[in-house]
C-alpha positions in Angstrom: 7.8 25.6 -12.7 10.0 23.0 -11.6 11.8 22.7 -8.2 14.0 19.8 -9.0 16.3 19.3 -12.1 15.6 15.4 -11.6 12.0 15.5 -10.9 9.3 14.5 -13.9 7.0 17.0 -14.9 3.7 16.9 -16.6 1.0 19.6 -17.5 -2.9 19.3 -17.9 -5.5 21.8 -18.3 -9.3 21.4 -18.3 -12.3 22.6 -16.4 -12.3 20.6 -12.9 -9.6 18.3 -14.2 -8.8 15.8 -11.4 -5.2 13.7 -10.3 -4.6 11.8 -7.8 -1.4 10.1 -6.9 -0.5 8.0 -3.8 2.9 8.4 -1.9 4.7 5.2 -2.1 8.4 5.9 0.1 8.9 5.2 3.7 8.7 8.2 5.5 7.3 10.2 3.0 3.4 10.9 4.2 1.5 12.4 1.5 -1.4 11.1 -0.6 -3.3 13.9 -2.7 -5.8 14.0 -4.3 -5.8 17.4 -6.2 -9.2 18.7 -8.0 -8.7 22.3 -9.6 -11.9 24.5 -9.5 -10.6 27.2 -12.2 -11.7 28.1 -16.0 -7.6 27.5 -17.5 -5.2 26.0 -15.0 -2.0 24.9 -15.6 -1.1 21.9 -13.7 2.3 20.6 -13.1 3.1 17.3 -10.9 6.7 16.9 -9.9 7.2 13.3 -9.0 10.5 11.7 -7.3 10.5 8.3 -9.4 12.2 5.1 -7.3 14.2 2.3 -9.7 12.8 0.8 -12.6 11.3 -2.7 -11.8 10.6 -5.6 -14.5 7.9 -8.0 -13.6 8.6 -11.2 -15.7 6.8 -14.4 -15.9 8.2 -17.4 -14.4 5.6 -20.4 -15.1 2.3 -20.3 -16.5 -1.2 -22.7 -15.3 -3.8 -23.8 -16.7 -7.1 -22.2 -15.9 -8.5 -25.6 -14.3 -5.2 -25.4 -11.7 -5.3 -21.8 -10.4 -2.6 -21.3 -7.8 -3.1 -19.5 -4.6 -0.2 -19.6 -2.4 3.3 -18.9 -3.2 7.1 -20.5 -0.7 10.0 -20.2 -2.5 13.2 -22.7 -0.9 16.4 -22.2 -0.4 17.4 -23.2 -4.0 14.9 -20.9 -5.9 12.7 -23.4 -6.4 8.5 -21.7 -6.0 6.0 -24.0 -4.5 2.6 -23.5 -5.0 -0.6 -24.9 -4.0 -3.4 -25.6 -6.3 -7.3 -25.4 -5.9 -7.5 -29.4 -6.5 -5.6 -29.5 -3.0 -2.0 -30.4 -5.4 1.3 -28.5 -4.4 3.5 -28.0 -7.7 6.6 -27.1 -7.6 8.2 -24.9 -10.1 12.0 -24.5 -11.0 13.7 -21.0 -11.6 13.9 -22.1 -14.8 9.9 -22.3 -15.4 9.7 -26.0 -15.4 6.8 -27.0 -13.3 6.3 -30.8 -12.0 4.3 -32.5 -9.0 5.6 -32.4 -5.3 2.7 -33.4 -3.3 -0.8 -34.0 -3.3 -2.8 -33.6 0.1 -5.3 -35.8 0.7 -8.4 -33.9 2.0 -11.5 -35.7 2.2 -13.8 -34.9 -0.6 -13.1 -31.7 -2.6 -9.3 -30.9 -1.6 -8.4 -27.3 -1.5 -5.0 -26.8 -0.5 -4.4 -23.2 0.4 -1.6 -21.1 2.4 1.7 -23.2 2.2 5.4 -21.5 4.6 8.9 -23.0 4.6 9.6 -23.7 8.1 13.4 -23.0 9.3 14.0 -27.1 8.6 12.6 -27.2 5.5 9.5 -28.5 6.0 6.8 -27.3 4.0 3.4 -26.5 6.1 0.2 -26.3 3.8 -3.3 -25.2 5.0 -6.7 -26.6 3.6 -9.9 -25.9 3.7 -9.9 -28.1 6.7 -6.8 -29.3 8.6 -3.5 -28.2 8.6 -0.5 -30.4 7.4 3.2 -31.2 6.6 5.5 -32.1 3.8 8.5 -33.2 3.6 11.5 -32.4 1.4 10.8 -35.9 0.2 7.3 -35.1 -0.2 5.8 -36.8 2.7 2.4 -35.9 3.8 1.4 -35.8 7.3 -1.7 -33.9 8.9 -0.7 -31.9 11.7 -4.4 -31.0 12.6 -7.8 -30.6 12.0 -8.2 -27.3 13.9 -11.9 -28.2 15.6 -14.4 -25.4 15.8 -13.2 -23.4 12.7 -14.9 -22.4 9.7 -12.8 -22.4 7.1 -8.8 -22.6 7.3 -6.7 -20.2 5.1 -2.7 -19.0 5.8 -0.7 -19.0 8.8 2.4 -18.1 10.1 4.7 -20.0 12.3 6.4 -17.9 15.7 9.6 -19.4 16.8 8.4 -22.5 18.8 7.4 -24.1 16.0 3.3 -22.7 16.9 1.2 -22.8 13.9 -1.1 -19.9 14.0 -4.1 -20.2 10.9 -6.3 -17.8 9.8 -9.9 -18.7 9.5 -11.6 -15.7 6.8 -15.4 -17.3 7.3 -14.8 -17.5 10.7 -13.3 -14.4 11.6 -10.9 -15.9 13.9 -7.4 -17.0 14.7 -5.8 -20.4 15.6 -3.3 -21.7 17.3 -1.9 -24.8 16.6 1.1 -26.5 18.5 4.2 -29.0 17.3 2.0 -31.8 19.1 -1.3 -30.9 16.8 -3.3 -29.9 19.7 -4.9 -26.1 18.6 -7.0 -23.7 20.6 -8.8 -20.8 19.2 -6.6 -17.8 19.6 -8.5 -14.7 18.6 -11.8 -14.0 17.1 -14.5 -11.3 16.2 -16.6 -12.3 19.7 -13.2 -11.0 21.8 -11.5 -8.3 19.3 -14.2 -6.2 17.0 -11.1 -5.2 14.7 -12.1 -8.8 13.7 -15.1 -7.8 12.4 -15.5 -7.3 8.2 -16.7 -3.4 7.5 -18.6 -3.5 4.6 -16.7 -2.4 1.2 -16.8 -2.8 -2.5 -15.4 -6.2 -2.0 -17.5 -9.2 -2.7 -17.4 -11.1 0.3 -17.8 -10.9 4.2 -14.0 -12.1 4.9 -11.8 -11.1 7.5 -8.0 -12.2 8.8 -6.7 -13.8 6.0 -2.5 -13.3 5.4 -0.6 -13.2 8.9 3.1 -13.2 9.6 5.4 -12.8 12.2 7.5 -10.1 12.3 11.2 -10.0 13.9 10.3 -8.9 17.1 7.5 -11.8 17.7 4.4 -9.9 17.3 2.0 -11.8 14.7 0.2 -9.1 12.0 -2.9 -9.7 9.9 -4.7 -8.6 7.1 -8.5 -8.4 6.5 -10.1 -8.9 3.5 -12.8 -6.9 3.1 -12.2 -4.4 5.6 -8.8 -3.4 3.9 -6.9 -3.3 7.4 -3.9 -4.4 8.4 -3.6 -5.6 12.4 -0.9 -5.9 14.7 -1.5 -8.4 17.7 1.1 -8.1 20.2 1.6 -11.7 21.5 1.1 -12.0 25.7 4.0 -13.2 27.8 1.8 -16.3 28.0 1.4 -17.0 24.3 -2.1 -14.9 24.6 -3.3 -12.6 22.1 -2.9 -8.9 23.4 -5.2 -6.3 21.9 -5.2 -5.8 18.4 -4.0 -2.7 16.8 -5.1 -1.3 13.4 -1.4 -0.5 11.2 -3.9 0.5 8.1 -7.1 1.1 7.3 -7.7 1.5 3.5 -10.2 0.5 0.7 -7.0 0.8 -1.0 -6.0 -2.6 0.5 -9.7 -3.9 0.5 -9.4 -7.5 -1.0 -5.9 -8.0 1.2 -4.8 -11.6 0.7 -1.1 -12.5 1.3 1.1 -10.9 3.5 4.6 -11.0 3.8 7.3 -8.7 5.7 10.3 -7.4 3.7 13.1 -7.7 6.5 15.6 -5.1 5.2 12.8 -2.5 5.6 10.3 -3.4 7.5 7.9 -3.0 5.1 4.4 -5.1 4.6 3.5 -6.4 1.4 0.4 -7.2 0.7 -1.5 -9.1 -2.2 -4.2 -7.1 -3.2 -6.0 -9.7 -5.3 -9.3 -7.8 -6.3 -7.6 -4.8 -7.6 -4.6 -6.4 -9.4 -1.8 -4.7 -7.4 0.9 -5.6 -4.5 1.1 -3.3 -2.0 3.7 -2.2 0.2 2.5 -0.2 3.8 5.3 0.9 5.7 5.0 0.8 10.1 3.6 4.3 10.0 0.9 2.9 7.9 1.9 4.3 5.0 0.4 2.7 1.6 1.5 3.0 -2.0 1.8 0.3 -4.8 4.7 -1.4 -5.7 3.4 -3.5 -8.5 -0.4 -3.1 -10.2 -1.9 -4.0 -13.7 -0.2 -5.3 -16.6 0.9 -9.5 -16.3 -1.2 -9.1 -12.7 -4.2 -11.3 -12.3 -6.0 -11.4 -9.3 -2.5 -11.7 -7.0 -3.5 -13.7 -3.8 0.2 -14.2 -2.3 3.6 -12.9 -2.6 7.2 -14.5 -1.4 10.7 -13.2 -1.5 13.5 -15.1 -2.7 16.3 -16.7 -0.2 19.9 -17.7 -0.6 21.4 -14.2 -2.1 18.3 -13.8 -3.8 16.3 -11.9 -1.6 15.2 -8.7 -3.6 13.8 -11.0 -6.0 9.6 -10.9 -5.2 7.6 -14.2 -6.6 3.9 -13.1 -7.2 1.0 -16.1 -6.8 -1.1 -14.9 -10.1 -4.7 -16.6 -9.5 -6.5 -15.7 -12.1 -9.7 -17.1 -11.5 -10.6 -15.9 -8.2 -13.9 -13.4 -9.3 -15.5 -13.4 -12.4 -14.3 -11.1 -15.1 -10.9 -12.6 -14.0 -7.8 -13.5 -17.0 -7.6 -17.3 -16.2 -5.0 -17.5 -19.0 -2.6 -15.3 -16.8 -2.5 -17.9 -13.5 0.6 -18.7 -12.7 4.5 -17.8 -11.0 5.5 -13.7 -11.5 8.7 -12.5 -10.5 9.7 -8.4 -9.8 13.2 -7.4 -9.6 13.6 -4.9 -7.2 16.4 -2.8 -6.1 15.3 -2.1 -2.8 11.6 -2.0 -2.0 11.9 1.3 -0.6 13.1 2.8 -4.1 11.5 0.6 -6.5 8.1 1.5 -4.8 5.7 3.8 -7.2 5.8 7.7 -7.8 5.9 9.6 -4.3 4.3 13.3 -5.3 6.7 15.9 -4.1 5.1 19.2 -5.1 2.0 20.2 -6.9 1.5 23.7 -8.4 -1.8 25.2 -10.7 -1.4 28.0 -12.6 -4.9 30.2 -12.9 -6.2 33.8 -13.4 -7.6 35.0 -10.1 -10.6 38.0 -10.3 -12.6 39.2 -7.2 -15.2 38.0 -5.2 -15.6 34.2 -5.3 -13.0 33.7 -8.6 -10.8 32.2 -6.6 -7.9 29.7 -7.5 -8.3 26.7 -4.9 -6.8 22.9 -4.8 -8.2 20.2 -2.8 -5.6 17.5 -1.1 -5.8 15.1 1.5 -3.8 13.6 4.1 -3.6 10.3 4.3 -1.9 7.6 6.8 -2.2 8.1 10.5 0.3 10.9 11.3 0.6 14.6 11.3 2.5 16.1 7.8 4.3 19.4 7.5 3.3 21.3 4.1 4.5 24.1 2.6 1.5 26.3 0.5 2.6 29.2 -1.4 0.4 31.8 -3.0 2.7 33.4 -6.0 1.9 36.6 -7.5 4.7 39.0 -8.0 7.3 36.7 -8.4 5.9 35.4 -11.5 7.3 38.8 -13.4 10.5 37.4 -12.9 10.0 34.4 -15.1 8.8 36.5 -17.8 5.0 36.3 -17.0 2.8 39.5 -17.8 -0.5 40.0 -15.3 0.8 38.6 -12.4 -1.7 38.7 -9.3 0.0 41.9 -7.1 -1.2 40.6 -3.9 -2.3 36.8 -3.6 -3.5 36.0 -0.2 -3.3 32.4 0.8 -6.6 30.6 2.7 -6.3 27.2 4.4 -9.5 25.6 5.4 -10.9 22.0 6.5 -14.4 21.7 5.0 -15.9 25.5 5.7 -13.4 26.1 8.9 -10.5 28.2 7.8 -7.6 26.9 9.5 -4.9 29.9 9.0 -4.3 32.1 6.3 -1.0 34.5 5.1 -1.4 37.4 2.6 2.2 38.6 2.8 5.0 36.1 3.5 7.7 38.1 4.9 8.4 36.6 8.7 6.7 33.3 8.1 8.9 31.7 10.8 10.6 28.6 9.0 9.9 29.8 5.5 13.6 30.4 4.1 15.1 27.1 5.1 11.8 25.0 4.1 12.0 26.5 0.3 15.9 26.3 0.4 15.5 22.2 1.5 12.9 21.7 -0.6 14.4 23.2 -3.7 11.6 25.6 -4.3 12.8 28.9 -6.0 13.1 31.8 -3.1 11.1 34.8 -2.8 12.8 38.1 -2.6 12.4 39.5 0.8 9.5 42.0 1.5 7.6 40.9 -1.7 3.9 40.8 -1.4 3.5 36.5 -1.9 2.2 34.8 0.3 3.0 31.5 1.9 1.7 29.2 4.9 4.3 26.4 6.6 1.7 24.2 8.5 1.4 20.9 9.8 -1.5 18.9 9.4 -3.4 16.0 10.6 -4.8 13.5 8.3 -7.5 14.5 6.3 -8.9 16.5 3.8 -8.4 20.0 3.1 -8.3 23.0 0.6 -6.1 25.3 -0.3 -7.4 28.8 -2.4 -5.4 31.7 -3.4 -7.2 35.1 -3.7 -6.5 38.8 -4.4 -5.9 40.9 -1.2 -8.7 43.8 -2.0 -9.7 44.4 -5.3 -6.5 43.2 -7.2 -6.8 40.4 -10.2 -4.2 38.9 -11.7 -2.6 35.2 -13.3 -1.2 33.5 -9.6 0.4 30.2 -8.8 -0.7 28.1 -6.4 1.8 25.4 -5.0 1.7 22.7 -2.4 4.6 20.8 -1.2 5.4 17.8 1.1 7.7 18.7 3.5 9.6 15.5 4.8 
């Protein structure tokens, strides 16, 4: 049953039929994943959709020169750098030609490459750190001593180069002059340290970037987290704080920060998808599958074209990988807020409820780092109204984390809160006094479960719904 004339809704039934959906809008906290344990359900999702997005292909590589870094200048133009340590530079148009070549000593590998505010393009190897110019003038900046492997950077407003080193689980700082210190590493900060995951490979910082405010963030690889590190008075590295922790951002590459929202986008190269976390440490997908092919960096356009996201496509990063799709993608978005995926508003299953353990129950869980307000509501009575026959007379709602029940409600009258939550949420009303039940709670992350029940002996078709509350 509906609670939005604009919402989407969709139906399944099956025997321990499973969804799972991930909020995608800032500020709005839920991620569920919903299991029903009953015989017949009836399921019905009602997602709030954000704008349509197009992701279109720009330029196209060959397998041999798989991209993996991605600056766009002021005049549209996408620079890229190339595994044989080449940066190409590719027109709006598509048309792809040569900029610069660095010359590393013996297998070049050129990797993260950042616009500076001047112009200047910055481009990180395998093993030093350099500049271009718009010219296409190669300089080395620095060879960073001590690290293990160099990856992407950012630069603060000083002109600092700060490198990430993946192998090496560690942070450098490089100045204007060349001289570089290490800055942070997994001996000093254990957020440093990979956790183990399905990914591949034992890799930590990898993206970084500044946000407005001067603090330096970074994402690690295999650990799926994204880190703030609040930068000392002194230029020091305070302690680092965890934003998000998620095997849905294990295999974090590029990082980026939208500056109308605040957002974080992340390349999520092993699982084909971009990913957008808000400060709260929200996650949802803003772009997966389809033309995506192992994404390892992201850039937004400049010069009235900043809505416009480029997309690195690699290609040939882990085996099993399309090399045929390595190349430039570009997403027209909106905003980043609305064009992010589905957000799930409300779910509601539909299930004959006997006595004893025949029971109507949902799973869900919780995820980010803060506290969420949800509305569950146990419907019995009220179904008569909408013409169905057998309705449960008296549903009593349980709420329980693992085997601890939490709270429970068997008739909803004087649920304090109740009558302006269901008018804001668009959820029909209850007529006062009737024998539904209904629980307004709010609740940490985690996972929990819901079941709706007959208060003493009664049986009867109920509805079990759980809404977000934002």
């Amino acid at each position: 049953m509906p609670s939005r004339s604009q919402e989407n809704s969709c139906a399944h039934g099956g025997f321990g039929r499973e969804i799972s959906q991930l909020g995608a809008k800032p500020n709005h906290l839920m991620k569920t994943s919903l299991r029903l344990l009953v015989s017949t359900p009836v399921l019905s999702l009602l997602l709030a959709t954000g704008s349509a997005q197009t992701v279109s292909r720009v330029a196209s590589f060959a397998p041999t020169d798989s991209p993996e870094s991605i600056a766009v200048d002021a005049a549209g133009n996408c620079y890229l750098s190339i595994g044989t340590g080449e940066i190409r530079r590719v027109t709006p148009a598509g048309s792809a030609s040569l900029f610069a070549t660095i010359p590393e000593p013996g297998a070049p590998k050129a990797l993260g490459v950042k616009f500076d505010a001047g112009g200047t393009l910055y481009v990180a190897s395998l093993s030093a750190v350099w500049k271009v110019t718009p010219a296409g003038v190669v300089s080395q900046l620095s060879t960073v001593p001590g690290h293990t492997i160099l990856n992407d950077f950012a630069l603060d407003r000083s002109g600092n180069v700060f490198v990430s080193d993946p192998r090496g689980f560690a942070i450098y700082k490089v100045a204007p002059s060349g001289d570089s210190q290490l800055w942070a590493s997994a001996t000093t900060e254990p957020l440093l340290q990979p956790r183990t995951t399905f990914f591949p490979a034992p890799l930590s910082v990898n993206g970084l970037a500044f946000d407005a405010r001067g603090d330096l963030y970074g994402v690690c690889t295999q650990a799926g987290r994204l880190l703030k590190f609040p930068v000392n008075t002194d230029g020091s590295a305070g302690r680092a704080v965890v934003v998000a922790e998620s095997d849905a951002l294990a295999g974090a590459d590029g990082l980026i920060i939208d500056p109308v929202t605040g957002n974080f986008i992340v390349a999520v190269n092993i699982q084909n998808k971009i990913a957008v976390v808000t400060p709260q440490g929200e996650i949802s997908t803003l772009v997966a599958g389809g033309p995506l092919a192992i994404p390892t960096s992201t850039a937004l356009g400049r010069a009235g074209a900043e809505r416009t996201l480029y997309i690195c496509n690699n290609g040939v990063l882990f085996p099993g990988a399309n090399a045929a799709m390595a190349g430039v993608l570009k997403a027209d978005i909106a905003t980043l807020a609305d064009a992010a995926s589905v957000r799930l508003n409300n779910l509601s299953a539909r299930g004959r409820v006997g006595t004893g353990a025949d029971v109507l129950v949902a799973g869900f869980t919780i995820g980010g780092r803060r506290s969420k307000a949800v509305l569950i509501r146990g419907i019995g009575p009220t179904l008569s109204e909408f013409g169905v026959t057998g309705a449960l007379a008296d549903p009593r709602v349980d709420l329980y984390s693992g085997s601890t029940l939490l709270d429970s409600n068997d008739n909803w009258s004087g649920t304090v809160g109740f009558v302006g939550t269901t008018r804001y949420l668009g959820a029909f009303p209850l007529a006062e006094g009737s024998r539904d039940a209904a629980l307004l709670v709010t609740l940490a992350p985690g996972s929990y479960t819901a079941q709706v029940s007959g208060a003493g002996t009664t049986s009867g078709l109920a509805l079990l719904e759980i809404y977000e509350v934002p």
